[in-house]
C-alpha positions as CSV (number, residue, x, y, z in Angstrom):
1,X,123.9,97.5,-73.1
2,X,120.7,95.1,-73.1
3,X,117.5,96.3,-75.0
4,X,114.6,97.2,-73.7
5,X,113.7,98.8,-70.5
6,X,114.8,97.8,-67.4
7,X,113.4,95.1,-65.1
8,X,111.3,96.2,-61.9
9,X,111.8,92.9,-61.0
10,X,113.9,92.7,-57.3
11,X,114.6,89.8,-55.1
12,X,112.7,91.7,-52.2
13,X,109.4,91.4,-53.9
14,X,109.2,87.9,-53.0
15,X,108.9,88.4,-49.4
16,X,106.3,91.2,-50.1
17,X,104.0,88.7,-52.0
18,X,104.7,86.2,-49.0
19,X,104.0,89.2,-46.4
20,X,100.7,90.5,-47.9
21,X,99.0,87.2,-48.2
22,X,100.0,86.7,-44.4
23,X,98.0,89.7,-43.7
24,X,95.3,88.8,-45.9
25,X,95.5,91.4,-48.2
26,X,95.5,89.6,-51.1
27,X,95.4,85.9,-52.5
28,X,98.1,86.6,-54.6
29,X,97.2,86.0,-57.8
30,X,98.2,86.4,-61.0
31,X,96.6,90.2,-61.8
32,X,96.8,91.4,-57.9
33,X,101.3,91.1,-58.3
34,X,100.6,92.9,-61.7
35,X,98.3,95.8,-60.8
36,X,101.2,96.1,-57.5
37,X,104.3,96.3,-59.1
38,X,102.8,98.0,-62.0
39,X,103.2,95.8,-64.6
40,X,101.7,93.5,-67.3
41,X,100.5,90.0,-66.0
42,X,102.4,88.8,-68.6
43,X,105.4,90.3,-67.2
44,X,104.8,88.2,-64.5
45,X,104.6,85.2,-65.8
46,X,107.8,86.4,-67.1
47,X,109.2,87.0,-63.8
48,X,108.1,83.2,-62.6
49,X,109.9,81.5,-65.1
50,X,113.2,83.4,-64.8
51,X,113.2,84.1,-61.1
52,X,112.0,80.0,-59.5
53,X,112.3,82.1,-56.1
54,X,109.7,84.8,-57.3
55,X,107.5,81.4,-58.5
56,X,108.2,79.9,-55.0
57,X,107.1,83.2,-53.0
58,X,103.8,83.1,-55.2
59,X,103.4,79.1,-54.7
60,X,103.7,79.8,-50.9
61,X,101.5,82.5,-50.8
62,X,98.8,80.6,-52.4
63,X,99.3,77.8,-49.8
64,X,99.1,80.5,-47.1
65,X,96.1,82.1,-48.2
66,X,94.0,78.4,-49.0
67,X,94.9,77.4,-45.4
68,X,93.8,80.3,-44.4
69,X,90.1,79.8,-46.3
70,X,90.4,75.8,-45.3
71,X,90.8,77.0,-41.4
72,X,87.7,79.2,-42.0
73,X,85.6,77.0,-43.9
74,X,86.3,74.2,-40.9
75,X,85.5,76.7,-37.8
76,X,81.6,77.6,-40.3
77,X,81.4,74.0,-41.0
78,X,81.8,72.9,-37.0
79,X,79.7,76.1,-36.0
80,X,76.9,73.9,-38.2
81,X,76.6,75.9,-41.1
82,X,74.9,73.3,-43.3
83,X,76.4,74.6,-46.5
84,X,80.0,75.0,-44.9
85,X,79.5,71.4,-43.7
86,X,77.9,69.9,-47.4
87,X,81.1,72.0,-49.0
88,X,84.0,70.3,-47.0
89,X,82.4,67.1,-47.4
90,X,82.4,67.5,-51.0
91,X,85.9,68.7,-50.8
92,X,87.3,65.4,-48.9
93,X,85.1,62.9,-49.3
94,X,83.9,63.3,-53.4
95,X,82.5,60.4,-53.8
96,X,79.5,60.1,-50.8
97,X,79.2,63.7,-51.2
98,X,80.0,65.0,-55.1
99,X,77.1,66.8,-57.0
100,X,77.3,64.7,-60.0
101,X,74.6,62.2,-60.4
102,X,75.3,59.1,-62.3
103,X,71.9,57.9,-64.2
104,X,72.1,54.4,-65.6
105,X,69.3,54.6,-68.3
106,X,68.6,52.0,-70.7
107,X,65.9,51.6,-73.5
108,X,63.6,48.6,-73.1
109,X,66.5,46.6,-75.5
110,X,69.3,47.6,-72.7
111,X,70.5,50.1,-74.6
112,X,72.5,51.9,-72.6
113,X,72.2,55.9,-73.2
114,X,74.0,58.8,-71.8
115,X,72.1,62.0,-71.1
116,X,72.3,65.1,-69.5
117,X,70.2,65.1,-66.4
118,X,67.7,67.8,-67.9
119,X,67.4,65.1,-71.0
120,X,67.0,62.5,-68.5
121,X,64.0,64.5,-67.0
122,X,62.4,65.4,-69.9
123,X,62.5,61.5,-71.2
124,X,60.9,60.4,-68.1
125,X,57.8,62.5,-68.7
126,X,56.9,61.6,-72.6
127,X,54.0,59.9,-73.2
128,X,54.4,55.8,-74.0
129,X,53.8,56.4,-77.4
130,X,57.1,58.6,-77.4
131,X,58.9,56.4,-75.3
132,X,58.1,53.7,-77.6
133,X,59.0,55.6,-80.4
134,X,62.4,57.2,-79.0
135,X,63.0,53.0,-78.2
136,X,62.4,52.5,-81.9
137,X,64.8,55.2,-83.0
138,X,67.6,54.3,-80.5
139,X,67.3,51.2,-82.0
140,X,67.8,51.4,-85.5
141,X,70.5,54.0,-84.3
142,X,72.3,51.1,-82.2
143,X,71.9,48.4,-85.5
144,X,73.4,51.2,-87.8
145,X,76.5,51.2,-85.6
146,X,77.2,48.0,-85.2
147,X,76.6,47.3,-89.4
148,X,79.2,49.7,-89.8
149,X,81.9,48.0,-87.3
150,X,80.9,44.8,-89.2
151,X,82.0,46.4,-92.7
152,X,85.4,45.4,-93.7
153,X,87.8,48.2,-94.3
154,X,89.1,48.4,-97.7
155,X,92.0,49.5,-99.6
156,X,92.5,51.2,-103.1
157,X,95.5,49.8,-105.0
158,X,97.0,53.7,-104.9
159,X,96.4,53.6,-100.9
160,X,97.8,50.2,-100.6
161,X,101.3,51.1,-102.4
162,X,100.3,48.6,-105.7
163,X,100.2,49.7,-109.1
C-alpha cells in the first residue's frame, strides 16, 4: 500500500481546465486549478510534471484564454482606442514602439555614461560649474580604470605551484 493520501488527481480534470477557460471563467493559472480542486499549488505543479497531459490541458488553456485577450485587444485597438492601439504596437512591433529610451550621454571627453533616465534628467539641469565638476570626476574615475587594466597581474610563488 503507497504512503500518503491519495491523489485527487483524474484524467477528466484536464478537459475541465480546457472547458472553463473556453467559457472564460478563468485564465487558468497556477492558484485558480489549486483553489478548484482543493489543493496546494504545489500539488499542482506536482500534477504537471507527472501527468504531461494535465501540463498540456493547462498549456492549452493559456493559449485559449491569450487569444481570447489578443482578439479583444485588436477589436479596442481598431475601434481607435489610442491606448489599445499604442499597446499592440508595442506588443508586435518593439522596436518603433517600446517604452524604453536609449540616451547616448557623453562627458565633454566622450566618456560614455550609462544613467537612469531620472539621472539623466537631473544631470541636464546642474549648473556649469557642476557639470564641469561631475566632467572632472568621471574623469579621474575613467583614468583610474584604465591604470588598473594596465597593472600586470602577479603571482606569489605559493599561488604559482613553486617552492
Amino acid at each position: 500500500m503507497p504512503l500518503g493520501r491519495p491523489t485527487a488527481y483524474t484524467p477528466e480534470l484536464c478537459d475541465e481546465i480546457v472547458k472553463r477557460a473556453m467559457q472564460g471563467e478563468w485564465s487558468a493559472t497556477n492558484e485558480q486549478i489549486a483553489d478548484y480542486c482543493g489543493v496546494d499549488v504545489a500539488t499542482v505543479s506536482r500534477w504537471k510534471a507527472k501527468h504531461p497531459e494535465f501540463k498540456d490541458a493547462i498549456r492549452r488553456s493559456k493559449v485559449l484564454v491569450d487569444n481570447r485577450v489578443e482578439g479583444c485587444l485588436y477589436h479596442v485597438a481598431v475601434s481607435g482606442n489610442v491606448y489599445a492601439m499604442v499597446k499592440w504596437l508595442q506588443c508586435r512591433r518593439p522596436n518603433e514602439w517600446r517604452d524604453k529610451q536609449d540616451i547616448d550621454l557623453r562627458t565633454p571627453d566622450g566618456i560614455r555614461l550609462e544613467y537612469p533616465v531620472l539621472d539623466v534628467e537631473k544631470m541636464v539641469n546642474l549648473s556649469p560649474e557642476q557639470k564641469a565638476e561631475f566632467s572632472k570626476t568621471c574623469r579621474a574615475y575613467q583614468e583610474a580604470v584604465n591604470a588598473l587594466a594596465l597593472i600586470p597581474a602577479t603571482i606569489s610563488d605559493g599561488e604559482s605551484g613553486k617552492e
